[in-house]
N, C-alpha and C positions, 0 to 999 in steps of 0.2 A: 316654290311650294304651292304658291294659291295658283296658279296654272295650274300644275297636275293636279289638283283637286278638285280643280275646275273641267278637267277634259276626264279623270274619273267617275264626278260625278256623274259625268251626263250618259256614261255607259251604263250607271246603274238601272236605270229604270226603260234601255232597249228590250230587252228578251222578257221581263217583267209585266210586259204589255200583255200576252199571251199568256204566262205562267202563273200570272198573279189570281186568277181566279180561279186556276183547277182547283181548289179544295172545296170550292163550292156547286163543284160540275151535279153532283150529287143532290144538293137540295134542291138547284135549280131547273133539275129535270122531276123534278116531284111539286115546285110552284108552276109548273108548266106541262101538264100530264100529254096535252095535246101534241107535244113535238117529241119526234124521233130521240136514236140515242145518237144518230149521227148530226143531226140538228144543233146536238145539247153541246156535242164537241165541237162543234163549228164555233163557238164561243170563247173557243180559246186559240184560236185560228182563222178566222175570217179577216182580220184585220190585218194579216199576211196578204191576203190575194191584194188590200188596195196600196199597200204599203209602195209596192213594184211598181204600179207607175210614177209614185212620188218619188220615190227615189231617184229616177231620171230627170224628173222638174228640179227637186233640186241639184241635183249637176247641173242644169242648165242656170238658176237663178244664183247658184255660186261664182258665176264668170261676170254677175252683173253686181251684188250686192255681199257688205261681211257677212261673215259668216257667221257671228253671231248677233247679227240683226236676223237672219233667219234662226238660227237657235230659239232666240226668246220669241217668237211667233210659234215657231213649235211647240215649245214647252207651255206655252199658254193653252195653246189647243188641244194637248195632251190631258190635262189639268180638268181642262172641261169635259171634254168626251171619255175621261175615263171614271170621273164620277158621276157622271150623267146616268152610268150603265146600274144604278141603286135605285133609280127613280123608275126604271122601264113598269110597266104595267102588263106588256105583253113581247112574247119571243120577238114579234120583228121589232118593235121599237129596241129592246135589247140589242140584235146584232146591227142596229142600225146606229149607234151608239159605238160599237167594235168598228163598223166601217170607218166612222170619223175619227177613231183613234187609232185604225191604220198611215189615214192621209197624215196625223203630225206625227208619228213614228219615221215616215218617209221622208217628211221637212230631216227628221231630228239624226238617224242612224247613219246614213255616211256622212255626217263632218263630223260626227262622234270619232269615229275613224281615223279620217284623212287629219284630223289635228294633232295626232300623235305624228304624220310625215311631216305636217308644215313644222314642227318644231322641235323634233327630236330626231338623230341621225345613227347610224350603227348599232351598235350593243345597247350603247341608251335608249333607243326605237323599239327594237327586241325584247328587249325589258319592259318599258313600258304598252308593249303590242301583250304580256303577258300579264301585266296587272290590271289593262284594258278588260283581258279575258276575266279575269279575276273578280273585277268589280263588276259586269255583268253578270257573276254567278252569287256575286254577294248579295247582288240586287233581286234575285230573284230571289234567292237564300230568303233573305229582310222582308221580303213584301210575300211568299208563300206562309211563313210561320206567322207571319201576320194575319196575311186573308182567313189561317185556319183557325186562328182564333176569335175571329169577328165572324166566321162564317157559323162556328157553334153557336151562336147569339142570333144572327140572318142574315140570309145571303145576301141582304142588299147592303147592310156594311163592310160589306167586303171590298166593295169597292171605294171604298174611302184609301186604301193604299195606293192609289193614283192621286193621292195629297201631297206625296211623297215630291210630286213633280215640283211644286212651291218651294220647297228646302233648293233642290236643283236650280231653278231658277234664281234663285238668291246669287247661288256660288256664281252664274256663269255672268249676271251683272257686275258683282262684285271682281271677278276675279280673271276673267278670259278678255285679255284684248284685242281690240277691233285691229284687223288688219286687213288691208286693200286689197280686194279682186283680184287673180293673177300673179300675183309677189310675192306669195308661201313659199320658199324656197325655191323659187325657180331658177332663181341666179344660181344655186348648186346642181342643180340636172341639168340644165337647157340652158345653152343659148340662147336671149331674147329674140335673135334675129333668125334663129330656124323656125321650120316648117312644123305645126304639131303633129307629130304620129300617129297612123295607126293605132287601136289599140291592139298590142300581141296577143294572138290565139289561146297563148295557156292561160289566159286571165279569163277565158270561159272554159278550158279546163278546171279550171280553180273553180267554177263556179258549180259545174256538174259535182264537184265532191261536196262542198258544201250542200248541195240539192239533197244529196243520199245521206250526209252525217244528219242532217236535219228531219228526213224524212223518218230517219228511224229513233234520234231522238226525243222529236215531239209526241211518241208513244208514250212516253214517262207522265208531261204535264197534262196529257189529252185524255188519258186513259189512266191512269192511276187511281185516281180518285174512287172513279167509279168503281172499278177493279175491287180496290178494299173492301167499298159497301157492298157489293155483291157478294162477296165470298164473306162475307159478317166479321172480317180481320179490322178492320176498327174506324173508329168515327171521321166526320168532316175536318174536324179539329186536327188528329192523329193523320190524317191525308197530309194535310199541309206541311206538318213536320217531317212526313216521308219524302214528300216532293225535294223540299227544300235541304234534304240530304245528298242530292242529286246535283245542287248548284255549291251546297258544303265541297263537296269532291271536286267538284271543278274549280274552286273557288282556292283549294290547296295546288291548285295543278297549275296554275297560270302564275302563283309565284314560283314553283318549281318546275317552270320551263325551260330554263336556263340550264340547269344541272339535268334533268331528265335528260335534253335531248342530248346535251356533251356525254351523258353517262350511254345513252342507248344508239348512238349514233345513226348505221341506217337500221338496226331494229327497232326503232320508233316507232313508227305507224303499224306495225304487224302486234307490236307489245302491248295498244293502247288500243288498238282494234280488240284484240285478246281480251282485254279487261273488260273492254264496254258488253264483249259476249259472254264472260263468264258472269257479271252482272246480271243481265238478262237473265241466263238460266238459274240464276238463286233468286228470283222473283219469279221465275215459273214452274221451275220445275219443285220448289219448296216454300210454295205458297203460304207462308206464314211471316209474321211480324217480325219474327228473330232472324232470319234469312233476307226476306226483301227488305230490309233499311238497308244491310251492309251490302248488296247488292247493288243498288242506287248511288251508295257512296261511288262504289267503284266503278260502276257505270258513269259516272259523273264523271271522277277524275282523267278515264279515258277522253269523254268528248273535253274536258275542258282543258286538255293538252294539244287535241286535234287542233281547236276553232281556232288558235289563238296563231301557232303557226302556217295555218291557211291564209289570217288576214297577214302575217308579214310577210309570206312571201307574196304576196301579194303590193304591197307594199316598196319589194324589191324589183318585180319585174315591170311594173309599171312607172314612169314619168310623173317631174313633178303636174305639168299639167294634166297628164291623163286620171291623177289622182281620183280626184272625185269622181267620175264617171266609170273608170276600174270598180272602184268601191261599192260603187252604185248595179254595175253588172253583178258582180260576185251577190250582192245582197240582196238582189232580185231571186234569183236562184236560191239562195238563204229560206229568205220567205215563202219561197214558191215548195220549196218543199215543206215547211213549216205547214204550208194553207193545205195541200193535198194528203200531207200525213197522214189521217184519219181516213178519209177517201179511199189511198194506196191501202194500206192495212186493214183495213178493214173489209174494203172489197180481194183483198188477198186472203183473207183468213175466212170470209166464205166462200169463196169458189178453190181451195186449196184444203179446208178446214170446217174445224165446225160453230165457226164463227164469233169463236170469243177473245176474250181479253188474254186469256191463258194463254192462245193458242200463235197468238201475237206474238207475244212475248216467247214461249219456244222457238217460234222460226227466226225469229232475227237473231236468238242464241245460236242457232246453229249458222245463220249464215256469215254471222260476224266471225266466230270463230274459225271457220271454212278461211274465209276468206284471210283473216289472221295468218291463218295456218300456210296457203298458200304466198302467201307476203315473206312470209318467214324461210321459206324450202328457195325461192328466187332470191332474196339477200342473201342466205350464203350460198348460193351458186352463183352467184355475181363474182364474191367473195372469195370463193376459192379458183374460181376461172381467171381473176387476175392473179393470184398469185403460181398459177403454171404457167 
């Protein structure tokens, strides 16, 4: 039980890195009049663009050292560089702050991962690849209703919920044990005596979808906020709990991954696509508080059904040794569309639009459900072509 609590914990506060301060994207672009609104959202995404090349180092320093002796260097670093971000004085020292709590996010997010391979196998893997997902949305869930109540007080207590990392580092002293470079389950995949692999192709397939599930749902933490305040539909405070309605949904989805996908079989992904679109369009097309929460929910629940089956097949197509480095590709990709989000969107909603948050949000309504819709006409003509 303190293992899993211990490889749970430390998901909580991956995706948290970035979402944890949307609710204060608002005030902190009115204590900073001089930066942009693309500037202001880079704040909750910038620390995606450095994450990607840590996440390689650590592949590489996982062949040399445990892996939670890098843990707790992360999590230290975490600690600091995310409260640090309270004290800025001015924009760059702020995103300078987000940079340094990209590099331990990169220490920290794939052993987060690959620990659920090194110790759990089949349906138990599955399972827990789904409560992985789950406590990633709690995480953000905990630390957005948080931020938006410390942000109605000032934005620079908001980031006091990167304190959250100290609880974290408690459980993974206390509770994750050290185990030797190379001997995570390899005896079960591999042969000591064979050659390491390639890594397989579809593991940067896998990686491309992650790129687009991320690109469109960092619209939510990156844009939301702001969103509200402009349209006068309600305060910093009220942001955060909207946000964090979004990690609610996914948060019910990743223990219901199990029976979702048994129940939806291959209409999975076209169903969950569906929702994330019909989402969308009840946060744009009826721009109101009573609409856009329950929109969020369901938007939520779709991505937190997607991620969580991405990382295990993930997990299946790839080697015990290739583990980390899989992990590490897919979640470059993750971030990289994380970090370009607002960039993509935003430069698509002005040269396609008229350049607002509204207009966002309809087009990825229509293209989720497009696309949905097309997912859906090819499974059952899969479907009924085998059975003639």
């Amino acid at each position: 039980m303190g293992l899993k609590l211990a490889i749970l914990s430390i998901s909580l506060i991956t995706v948290m890195a970035g979402a944890a301060v949307a609710p204060a994207l608002g005030s902190i672009s009115e204590a900073f009049p001089e930066a942009n609104a693309t500037t202001i959202k880079l704040i909750t995404t910038l620390h995606a663009f450095f994450i990607i090349p840590f996440l390689f180092v650590t592949s590489f320093l996982a062949k040399k050292y445990a892996k939670k002796t890098l843990l707790i260097v992360g999590l230290v670093l975490y600690l600091i560089a995310g409260t640090a971000g309270g004290f800025a004085d001015s924009i760059g020292w702020l995103l300078a702050t987000r940079a340094l709590l990209g590099v331990s996010v990169g220490l920290i997010m794939p052993l987060s991962t690959s620990l659920v391979s090194d110790f759990f196998e089949g349906a138990e893997r599955t399972a827990m690849m789904g409560r992985v997902g789950s406590s990633i949305n709690l995480g953000g869930m905990i630390s957005t209703i948080l931020a938006g109540a410390l942000a109605a007080i000032s934005w620079r207590y908001t980031f006091g919920v990167y304190g959250l990392a100290l609880l974290i580092l408690l459980f993974v002293i206390l509770f994750l044990p050290y185990v030797k470079p190379e001997k995570r389950n390899q005896e079960k995949r591999e042969d000591k005596q064979s050659k390491p692999a390639s890594i397989p192709a579809s593991i940067y397939g896998l990686g491309g979808l992650m790129f687009g599930l991320f690109v469109v749902f960092f619209s939510i933490p990156s844009n939301m906020a702001i969103y509200l305040q402009e349209n006068n539909i309600a305060t910093a405070e009220v942001a955060g709990l909207v946000i964090a309605m979004g990690t609610l949904g996914g948060f019910t989805a990743g223990f219901l991954i199990g029976r979702t996908q048994t129940l939806l079989k291959n209409l999975f992904l076209p169903v969950m696509l569906g929702l994330m679109g019909t989402g969308f369009g009840l946060i744009a097309f009826a721009p109101s508080l009573g609409a856009i929460a329950p929109g969020v929910i369901i938007l939520g629940f779709g991505f937190g059904s997607i991620l969580p089956t991405l990382f295990d097949r993930v997990s299946i197509v790839a080697s015990g040794r290739q583990m980390v480095q899989a992990m590490a590709i897919v979640q470059s990709f993750l971030y990289l569309g994380q970090f370009v989000s607002p960039l993509v969107l935003d430069g698509l909603s002005t040269g396609i639009g008229d350049g607002s948050t509204q207009f966002v949000y309809m087009m990825l309504s229509v293209f989720l459900l497009s696309l949905g819709f097309l997912l859906l006409i090819s499974s059952m003509g899969r479907r009924m072509f085998r059975k003639s």
